[in-house]
Structure formats: C-alpha cells, structure tokens
FILO-684030 format. One record per residue (C-alpha): residue in three letters; y, x, z. Coordinates in steps of 0.2 Angstrom, whole numbers, plus 2048, in hexadecimal, padded with zeros to 3 digits. Layout:
N
+--------+-----+-----+-----+
: residu :   v :   u :   w :
+--------+-----+-----+-----+
:    ALA :   Y :   X :   Z :
...
+--------+-----+-----+-----+
END
This chain:
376
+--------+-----+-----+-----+
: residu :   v :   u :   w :
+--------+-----+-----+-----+
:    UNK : 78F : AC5 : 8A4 :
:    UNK : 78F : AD3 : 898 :
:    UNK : 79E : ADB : 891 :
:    UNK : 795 : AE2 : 883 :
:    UNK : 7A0 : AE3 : 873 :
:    UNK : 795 : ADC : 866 :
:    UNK : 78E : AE8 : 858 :
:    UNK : 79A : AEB : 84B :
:    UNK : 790 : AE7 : 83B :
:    UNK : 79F : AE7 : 830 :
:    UNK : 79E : AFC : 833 :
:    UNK : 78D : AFF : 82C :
:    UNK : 78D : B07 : 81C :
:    UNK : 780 : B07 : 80E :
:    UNK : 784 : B18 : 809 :
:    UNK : 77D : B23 : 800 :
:    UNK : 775 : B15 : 7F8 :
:    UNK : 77E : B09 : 7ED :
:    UNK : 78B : AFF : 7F4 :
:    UNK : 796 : AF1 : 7EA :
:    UNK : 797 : ADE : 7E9 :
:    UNK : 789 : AD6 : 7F0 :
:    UNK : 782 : AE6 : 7F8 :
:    UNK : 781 : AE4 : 80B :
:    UNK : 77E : AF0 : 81A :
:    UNK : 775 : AE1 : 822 :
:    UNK : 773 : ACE : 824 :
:    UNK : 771 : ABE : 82D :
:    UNK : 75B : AC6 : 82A :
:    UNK : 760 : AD5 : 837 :
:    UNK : 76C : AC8 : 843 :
:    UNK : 75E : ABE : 846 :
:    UNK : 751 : ACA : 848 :
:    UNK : 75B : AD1 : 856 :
:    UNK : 761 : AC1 : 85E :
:    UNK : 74C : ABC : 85F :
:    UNK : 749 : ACC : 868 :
:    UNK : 756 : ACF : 872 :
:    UNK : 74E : ACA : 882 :
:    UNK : 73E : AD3 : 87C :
:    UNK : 747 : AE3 : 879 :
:    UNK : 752 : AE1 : 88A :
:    UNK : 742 : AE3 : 894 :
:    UNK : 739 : AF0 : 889 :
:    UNK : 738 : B01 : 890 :
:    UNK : 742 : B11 : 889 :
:    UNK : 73B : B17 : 87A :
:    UNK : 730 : B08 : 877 :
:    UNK : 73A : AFF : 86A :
:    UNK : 738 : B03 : 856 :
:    UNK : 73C : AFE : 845 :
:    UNK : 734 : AFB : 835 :
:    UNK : 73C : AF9 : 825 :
:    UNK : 751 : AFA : 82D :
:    UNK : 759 : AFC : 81C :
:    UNK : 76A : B02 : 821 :
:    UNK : 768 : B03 : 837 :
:    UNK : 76E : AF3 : 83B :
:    UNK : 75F : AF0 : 846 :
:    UNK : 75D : AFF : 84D :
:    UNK : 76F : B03 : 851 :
:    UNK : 772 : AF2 : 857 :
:    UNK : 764 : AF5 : 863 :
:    UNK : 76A : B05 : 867 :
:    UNK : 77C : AFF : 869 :
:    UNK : 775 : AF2 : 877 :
:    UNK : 76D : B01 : 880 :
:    UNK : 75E : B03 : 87A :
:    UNK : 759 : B16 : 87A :
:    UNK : 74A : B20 : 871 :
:    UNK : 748 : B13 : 864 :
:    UNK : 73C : B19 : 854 :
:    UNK : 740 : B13 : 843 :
:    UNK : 735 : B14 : 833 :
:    UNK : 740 : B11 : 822 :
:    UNK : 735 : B13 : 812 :
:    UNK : 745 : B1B : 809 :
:    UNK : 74C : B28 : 80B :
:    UNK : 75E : B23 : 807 :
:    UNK : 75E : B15 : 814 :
:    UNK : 758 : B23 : 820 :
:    UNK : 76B : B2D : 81C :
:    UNK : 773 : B1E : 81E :
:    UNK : 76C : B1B : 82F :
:    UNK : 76F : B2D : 834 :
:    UNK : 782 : B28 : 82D :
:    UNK : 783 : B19 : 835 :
:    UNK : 77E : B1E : 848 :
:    UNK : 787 : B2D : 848 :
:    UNK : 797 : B25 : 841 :
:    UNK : 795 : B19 : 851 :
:    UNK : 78E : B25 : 85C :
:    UNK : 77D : B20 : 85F :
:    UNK : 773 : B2F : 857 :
:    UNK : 76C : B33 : 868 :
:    UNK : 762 : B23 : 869 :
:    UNK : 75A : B24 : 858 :
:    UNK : 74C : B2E : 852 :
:    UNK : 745 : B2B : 83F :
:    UNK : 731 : B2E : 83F :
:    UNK : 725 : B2D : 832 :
:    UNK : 718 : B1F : 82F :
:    UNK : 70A : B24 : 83A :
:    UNK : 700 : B20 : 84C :
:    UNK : 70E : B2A : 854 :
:    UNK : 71B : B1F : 84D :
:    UNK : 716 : B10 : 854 :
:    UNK : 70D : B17 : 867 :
:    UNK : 712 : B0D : 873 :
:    UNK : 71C : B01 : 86B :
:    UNK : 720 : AF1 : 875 :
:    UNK : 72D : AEA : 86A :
:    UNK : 72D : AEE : 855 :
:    UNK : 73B : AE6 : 84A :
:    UNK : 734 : AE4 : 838 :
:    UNK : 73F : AE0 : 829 :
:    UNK : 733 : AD6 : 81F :
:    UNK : 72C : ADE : 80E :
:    UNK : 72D : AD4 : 800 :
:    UNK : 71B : ADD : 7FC :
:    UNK : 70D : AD4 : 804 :
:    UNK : 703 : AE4 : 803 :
:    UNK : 70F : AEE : 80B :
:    UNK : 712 : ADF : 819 :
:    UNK : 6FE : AE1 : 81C :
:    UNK : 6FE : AF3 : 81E :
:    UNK : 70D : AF3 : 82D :
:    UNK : 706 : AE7 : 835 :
:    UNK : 6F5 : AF0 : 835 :
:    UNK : 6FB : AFF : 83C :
:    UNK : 706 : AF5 : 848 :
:    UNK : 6F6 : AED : 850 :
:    UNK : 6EE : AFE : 84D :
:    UNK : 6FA : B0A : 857 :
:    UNK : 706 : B00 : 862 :
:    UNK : 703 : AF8 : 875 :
:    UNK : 6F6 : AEC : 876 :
:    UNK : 708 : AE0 : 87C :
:    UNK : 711 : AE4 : 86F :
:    UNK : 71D : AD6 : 867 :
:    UNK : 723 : AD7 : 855 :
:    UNK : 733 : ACF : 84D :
:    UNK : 731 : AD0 : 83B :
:    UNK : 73E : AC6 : 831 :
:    UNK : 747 : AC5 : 820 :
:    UNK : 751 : AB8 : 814 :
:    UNK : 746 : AA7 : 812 :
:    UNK : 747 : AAB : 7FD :
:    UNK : 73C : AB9 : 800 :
:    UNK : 732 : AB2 : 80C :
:    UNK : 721 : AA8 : 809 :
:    UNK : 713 : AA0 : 814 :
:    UNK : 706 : AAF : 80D :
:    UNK : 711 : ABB : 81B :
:    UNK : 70C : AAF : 82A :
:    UNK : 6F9 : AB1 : 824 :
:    UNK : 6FB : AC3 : 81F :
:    UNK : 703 : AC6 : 832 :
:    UNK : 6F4 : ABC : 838 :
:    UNK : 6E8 : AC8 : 834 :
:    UNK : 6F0 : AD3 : 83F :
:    UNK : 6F6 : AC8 : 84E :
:    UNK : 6F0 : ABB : 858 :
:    UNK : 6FE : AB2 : 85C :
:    UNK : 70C : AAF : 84D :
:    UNK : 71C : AA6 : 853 :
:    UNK : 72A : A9F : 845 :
:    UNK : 73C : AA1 : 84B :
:    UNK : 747 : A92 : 844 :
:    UNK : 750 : A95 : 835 :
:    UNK : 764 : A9C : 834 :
:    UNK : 76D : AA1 : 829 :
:    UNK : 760 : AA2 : 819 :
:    UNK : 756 : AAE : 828 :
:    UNK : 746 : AAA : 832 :
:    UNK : 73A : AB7 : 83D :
:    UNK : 729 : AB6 : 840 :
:    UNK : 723 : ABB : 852 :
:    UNK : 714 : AC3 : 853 :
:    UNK : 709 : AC8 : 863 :
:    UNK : 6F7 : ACC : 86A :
:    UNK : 6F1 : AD8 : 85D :
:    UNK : 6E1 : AD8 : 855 :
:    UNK : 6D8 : AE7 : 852 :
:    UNK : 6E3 : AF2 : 845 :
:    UNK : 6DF : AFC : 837 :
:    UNK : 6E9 : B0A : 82F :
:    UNK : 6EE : B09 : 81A :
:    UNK : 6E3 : B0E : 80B :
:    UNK : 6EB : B11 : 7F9 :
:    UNK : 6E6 : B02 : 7EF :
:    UNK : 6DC : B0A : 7E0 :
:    UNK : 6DA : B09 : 7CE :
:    UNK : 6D9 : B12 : 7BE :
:    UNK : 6E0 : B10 : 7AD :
:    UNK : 6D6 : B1A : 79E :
:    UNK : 6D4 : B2B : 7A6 :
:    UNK : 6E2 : B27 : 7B3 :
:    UNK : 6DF : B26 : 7C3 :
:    UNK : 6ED : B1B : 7CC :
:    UNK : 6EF : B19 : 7E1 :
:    UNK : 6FC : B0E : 7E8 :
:    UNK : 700 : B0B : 7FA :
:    UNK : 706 : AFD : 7FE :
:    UNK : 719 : AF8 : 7F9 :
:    UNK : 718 : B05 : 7EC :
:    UNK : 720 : AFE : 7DB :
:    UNK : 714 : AF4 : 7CE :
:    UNK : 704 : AF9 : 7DC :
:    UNK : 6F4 : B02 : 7D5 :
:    UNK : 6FA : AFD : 7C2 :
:    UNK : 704 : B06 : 7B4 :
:    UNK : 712 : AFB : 7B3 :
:    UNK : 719 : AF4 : 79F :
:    UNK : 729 : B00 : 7A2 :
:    UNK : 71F : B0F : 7A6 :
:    UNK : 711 : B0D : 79A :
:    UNK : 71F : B0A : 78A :
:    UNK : 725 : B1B : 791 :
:    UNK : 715 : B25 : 793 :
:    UNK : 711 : B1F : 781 :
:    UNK : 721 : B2A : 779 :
:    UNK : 723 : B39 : 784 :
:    UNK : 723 : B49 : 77A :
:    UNK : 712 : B52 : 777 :
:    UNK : 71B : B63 : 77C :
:    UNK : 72A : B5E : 788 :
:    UNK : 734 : B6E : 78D :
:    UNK : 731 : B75 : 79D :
:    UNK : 721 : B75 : 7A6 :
:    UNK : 720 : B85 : 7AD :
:    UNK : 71F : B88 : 7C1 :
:    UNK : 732 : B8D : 7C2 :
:    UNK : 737 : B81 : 7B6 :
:    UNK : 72B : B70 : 7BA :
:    UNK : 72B : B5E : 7B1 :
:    UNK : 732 : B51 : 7BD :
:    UNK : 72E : B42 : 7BF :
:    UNK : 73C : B3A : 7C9 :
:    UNK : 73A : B29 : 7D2 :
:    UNK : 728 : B2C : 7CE :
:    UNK : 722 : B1D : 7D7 :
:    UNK : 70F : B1D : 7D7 :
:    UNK : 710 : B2E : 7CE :
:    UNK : 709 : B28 : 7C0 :
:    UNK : 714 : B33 : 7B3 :
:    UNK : 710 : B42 : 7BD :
:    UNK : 6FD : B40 : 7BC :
:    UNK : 6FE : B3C : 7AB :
:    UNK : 709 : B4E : 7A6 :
:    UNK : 6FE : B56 : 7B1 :
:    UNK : 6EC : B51 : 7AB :
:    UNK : 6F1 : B53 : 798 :
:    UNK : 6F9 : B64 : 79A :
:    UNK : 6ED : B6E : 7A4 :
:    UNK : 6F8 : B7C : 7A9 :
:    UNK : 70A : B73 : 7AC :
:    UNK : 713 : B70 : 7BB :
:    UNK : 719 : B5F : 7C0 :
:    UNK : 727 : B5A : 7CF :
:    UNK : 727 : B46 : 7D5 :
:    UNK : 737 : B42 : 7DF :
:    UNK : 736 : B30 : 7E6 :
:    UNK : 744 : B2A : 7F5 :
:    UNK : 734 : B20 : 7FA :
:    UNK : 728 : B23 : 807 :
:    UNK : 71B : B17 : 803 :
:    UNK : 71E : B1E : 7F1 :
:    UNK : 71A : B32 : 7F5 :
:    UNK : 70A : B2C : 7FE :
:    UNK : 705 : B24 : 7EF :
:    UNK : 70B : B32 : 7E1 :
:    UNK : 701 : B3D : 7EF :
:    UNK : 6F3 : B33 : 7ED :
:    UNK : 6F2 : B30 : 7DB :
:    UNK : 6F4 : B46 : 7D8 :
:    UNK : 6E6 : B48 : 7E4 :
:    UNK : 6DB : B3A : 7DB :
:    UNK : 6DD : B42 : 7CA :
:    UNK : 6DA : B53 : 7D1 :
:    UNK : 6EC : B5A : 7C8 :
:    UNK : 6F4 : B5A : 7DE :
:    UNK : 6F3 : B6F : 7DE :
:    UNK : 700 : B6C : 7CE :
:    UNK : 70A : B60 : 7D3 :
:    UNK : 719 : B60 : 7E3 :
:    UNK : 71D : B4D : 7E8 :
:    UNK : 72D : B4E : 7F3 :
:    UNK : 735 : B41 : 7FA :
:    UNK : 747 : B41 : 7F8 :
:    UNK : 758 : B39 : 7F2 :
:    UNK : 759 : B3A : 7DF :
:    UNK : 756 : B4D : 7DB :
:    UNK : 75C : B53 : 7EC :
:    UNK : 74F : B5E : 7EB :
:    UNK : 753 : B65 : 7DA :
:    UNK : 761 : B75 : 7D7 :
:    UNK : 76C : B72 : 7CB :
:    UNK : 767 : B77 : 7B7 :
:    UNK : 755 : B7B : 7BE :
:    UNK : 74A : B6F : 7B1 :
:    UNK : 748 : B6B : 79F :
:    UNK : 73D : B5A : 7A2 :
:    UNK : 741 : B49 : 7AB :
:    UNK : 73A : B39 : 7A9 :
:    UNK : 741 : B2D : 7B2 :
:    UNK : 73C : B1A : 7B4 :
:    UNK : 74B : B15 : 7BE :
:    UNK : 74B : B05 : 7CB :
:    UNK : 755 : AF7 : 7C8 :
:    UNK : 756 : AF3 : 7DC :
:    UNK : 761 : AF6 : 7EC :
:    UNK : 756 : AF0 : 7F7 :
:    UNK : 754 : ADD : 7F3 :
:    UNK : 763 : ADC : 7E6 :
:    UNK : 761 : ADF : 7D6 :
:    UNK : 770 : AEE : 7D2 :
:    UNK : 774 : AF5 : 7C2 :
:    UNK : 77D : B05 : 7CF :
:    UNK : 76C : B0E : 7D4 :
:    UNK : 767 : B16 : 7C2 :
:    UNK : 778 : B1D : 7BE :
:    UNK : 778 : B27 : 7CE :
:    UNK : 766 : B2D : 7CB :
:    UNK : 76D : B32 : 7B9 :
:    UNK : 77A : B3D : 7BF :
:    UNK : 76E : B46 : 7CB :
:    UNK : 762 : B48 : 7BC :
:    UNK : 76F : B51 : 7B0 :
:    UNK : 775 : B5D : 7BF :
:    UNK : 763 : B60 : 7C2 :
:    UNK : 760 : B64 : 7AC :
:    UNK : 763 : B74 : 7A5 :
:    UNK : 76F : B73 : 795 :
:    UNK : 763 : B6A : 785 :
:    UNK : 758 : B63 : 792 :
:    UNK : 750 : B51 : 78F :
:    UNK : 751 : B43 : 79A :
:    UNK : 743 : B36 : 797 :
:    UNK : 748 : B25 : 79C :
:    UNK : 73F : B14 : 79B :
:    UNK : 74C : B05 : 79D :
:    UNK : 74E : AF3 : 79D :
:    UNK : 757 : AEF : 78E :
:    UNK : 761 : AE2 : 796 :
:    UNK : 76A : AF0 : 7A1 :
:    UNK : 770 : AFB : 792 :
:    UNK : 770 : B0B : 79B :
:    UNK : 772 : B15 : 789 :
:    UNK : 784 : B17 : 78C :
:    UNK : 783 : B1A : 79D :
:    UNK : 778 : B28 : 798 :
:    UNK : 782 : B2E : 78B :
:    UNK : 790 : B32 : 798 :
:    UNK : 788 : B39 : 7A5 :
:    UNK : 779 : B41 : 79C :
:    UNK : 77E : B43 : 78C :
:    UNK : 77A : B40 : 779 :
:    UNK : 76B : B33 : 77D :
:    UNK : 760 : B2C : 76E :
:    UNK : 755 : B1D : 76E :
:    UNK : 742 : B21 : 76C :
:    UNK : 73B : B0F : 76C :
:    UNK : 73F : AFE : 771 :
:    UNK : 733 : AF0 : 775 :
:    UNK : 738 : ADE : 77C :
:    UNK : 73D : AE3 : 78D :
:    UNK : 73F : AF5 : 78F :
:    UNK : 747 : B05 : 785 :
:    UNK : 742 : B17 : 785 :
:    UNK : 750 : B21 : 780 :
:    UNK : 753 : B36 : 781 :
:    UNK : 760 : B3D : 789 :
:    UNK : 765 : B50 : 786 :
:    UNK : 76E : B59 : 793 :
:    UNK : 77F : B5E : 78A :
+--------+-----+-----+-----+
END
C-alpha cells in the first residue's frame, strides 16, 4: 500500500498572474485528469510523460510529485510558465520538469500526454495534429476540462486525429476524453486572411483568429497620424499584440518606423510573426514573447497601444489590465501616450488615471472606449 502523501494542491499559487476571489491554481478538470491516467502514467517510462495547456503545474507537479521524472510541459503563456517554475521549486520538484516549446521535439516519444482542453476548437485541432504527428505510435492522451466549456465538436475534432476516443464519467462539473491509435498527424498552418491591405495570420487559439476584432478596429480608426516615437531606440509598442495586427498596420503606413509586439502568448507571437512576415514589414518589427513589458527598460518609449484582455484563464477578471497598466507607465517616458481600447462596462479611465496618468476619452461606441493616457 502506498504511503504517498497526497499532492498538496492548496499550495500551488497562481502568481505572477492574477489571483483573487474565484481565481484558482487548479480544479476538480486537473484531479480527474490525473486520477484517468494514473495507471497509464505509472507504467510509462522516464521521460515519456508531457503536458499540454498546465495553467498553473498542477498536472505536471502532481505527476512529478508521484515520481514521475523528465516530464515535458508546453504552456502557451508565459506567465503560467513562472508560476510553474514557482510552484515546483517551492515544493522541490524543479528536477523533474523541463518546459519545451511547441515542436516535434516536444512531443518525441511521448507515451502519455495530459491536455487541458482549449476552449478554441482550432487550437484543440492543431494539438492533437501534432500529438498524432510527433508522439509514439502508443501513445494515450487525457485531455479534460469543465463540462461548461466543453461541447460534442471536441470528440469529432479529437477524431480526426485518433482512432479510438474514450469519455470518462462525469465529476465534479469535469470529464476527460481518452484518446489512442493515432492517425496519421499533421503539423499547424496560420489560418489566413486579409482586411483592405492588411494581411492577417492567426494560429490557432490566438484571440478573434484571422479577423480584426470590433475592439481593435475602433481603435485602429483613432490612433494619431504622427504618434511619437518610432525611431529604432525609441519603437511603437504594440503590447498584447495578439495577432499583430496593430503592429502591421503602424508598420505598413509609416515606412521607415520601428514597431515592438509583446504578447505573454505563445500561439500569439507565432501569429504577430506570421502576420509581419505576410505584410513584408517582419525586418521592422521585433515580436517578443513576454510577461507585460518585461522586456521593455523603464522610460524607453513614447507609444503604446494596448488592447488589454479581459481573461485569466477561463474567468473573466477585471485584475489583468491594471497590471498591464503599471508595466506600461514604467516602460513610457515622461508626456508619452498610452492608446487603450476598453470595454466600457469595465471603466478603466480611472484606473488609468492613477496609474498612468491624465487620460482623455477619444471616442466611444456601444461597447468599447478608446481613451489617451499621458505619462505624468
């Protein structure tokens, strides 16, 4: 019988992303997942396990804490990646975790792969493509999530894929769907598409896909002819640049500028990447990916337009854009202009106004408000 303590959930932090009421490190999703695979994951070899999608490490350091060793995790954003790193090392497991990029290497091998499901079809398509693609031919995969945000389209989507699809019974709001005997796999393309003169790319996952969405279009309609800034020491940012659709557009309408995109997204530098390179402006514009303006020096730009998100993970949370706020006024020189496209429902001006400072409105539509903020 084993004397294993149980994983201590209750310890796994969220940090640095946003934590508060209703925010969680993990959920009944990530218990069952790992109660459907422990048997699977038992008898799986050392370095033959990975995870897709962990938010915070539960998965992968409650694996690790039952003795699993060289396990391979992919998390699209970057700030789940630090809370991992956090996580393990405050419960001494960094040893058995190694966080890889989204490529064939990622997944070599695999016998077993956890999946948090993705509420993005595309995206859920495109992991278990390269899952078919690059793992062993006996490969099973656990892929679960909360019922709401699950829909029969995933089973279909995973049957493209797999051979073989088995549905756990339902607990606690949480089911898994076990797949095995890959098909033959495929690795992702960018959807395309293209707007006027823009050229959009969008993997899959990527916020509002190969489309400008109505938040980002009000705010492409007001920004300045002349923004300040520009110039290779001193480039326009586009921060959470999604798709990188504001950055293409600075880019192809002033022919000598500079332009940085910051996303925390994986899936979302891929695409900004893509969407340069398809409007020929990639030689002028860096895509990083990285937590807020991480990147940045402080007092290094005069530009910044920011659509921020309104999600932490699956919850909707008025705590993510005040932090990306604060990073952006370090990151402004004195008198330089943050560009901000809101829902109105959230009413950020005030927010802005204490963390950025003096903040206009520049228009105002049924959802969604552009204001300017001015660097005090």
């Amino acid at each position: 019988m084993s004397t294993l303590e149980p994983f201590p959930f209750e310890r796994l932090s969220r940090r640095p992303d946003a934590e508060g009421i209703g925010l969680v490190a993990s959920d009944a999703a990530d218990r069952l997942i790992l109660d459907e695979s422990a048997s699977a994951r038992a008898a799986a070899a050392p370095g033959t396990i990975v995870v897709v999608g962990d938010a915070y490490g539960a998965l992968t350091l409650a694996a690790a804490h039952e003795g699993a060793t060289g396990i391979r995790v992919h998390q699209d954003g970057v700030v789940g990646e630090q809370a991992l790193s956090r996580n393990a090392a405050e419960l001494g497991l960094s040893s058995a975790v190694e966080s890889v990029g989204w490529d064939a290497a990622a997944l070599r091998g695999a016998e077993v792969v956890l999946v948090r499901l993705p509420r993005s079809l595309e995206a859920l398509r495109e992991i278990v493509g390269m899952i078919a693609a690059h793992a062993s031919p006996e490969v099973t995969v656990f892929a679960g999530g909360r019922i709401k945000h699950m829909t029969l389209a995933m089973n279909d989507v995973i049957a493209e894929s797999f051979t073989r699809l088995d549905i756990s019974h339902a607990r606690q709001k949480s089911r898994v769907l076990i797949a095995r005997e890959p098909r033959p796999g495929w690795s992702p393309a960018p959807a395309a598409a293209r707007e006027g003169d823009l050229e959009i790319r969008a993997f899959g996952g990527a916020f509002a896909g190969a489309r400008i969405d109505i938040g980002t279009r009000l705010l492409l309609a007001h920004l300045p002819d002349a923004p300040p800034g520009g110039a290779a020491d001193d480039p326009w940012i586009d921060y959470a640049c999604g798709t990188g659709i504001v950055a293409a557009h600075l880019a192809m309408r002033h022919p000598e500028a500079r332009v940085y995109a910051t996303d925390q997204s994986a899936v979302a530098v891929a695409s900004a990447r893509a969407t340069a390179a398809a409007n020929g402006v990639d030689a002028r514009i860096a895509v990083e990916r990285a937590d807020a303006l991480s990147g940045r020096l402080d007092s290094s730009a005069s530009f910044i337009a920011l659509n921020p998100p309104f999600h932490s993970g699956a919850a909707v949370s008025d705590q993510v854009a005040p932090r990306l706020f604060a990073d952006a006024a370090r990151v402004l020189r004195r008198g330089g202009e943050l560009w901000c496209v809101w829902n109105s429902a959230l009413q950020y001006r005030g927010v802005l106004e204490r963390l950025v400072g003096p903040t206009r409105q520049v228009t105002r539509d049924r959802k969604f408000t552009v204001t300017v903020s001015t660097r005090r």
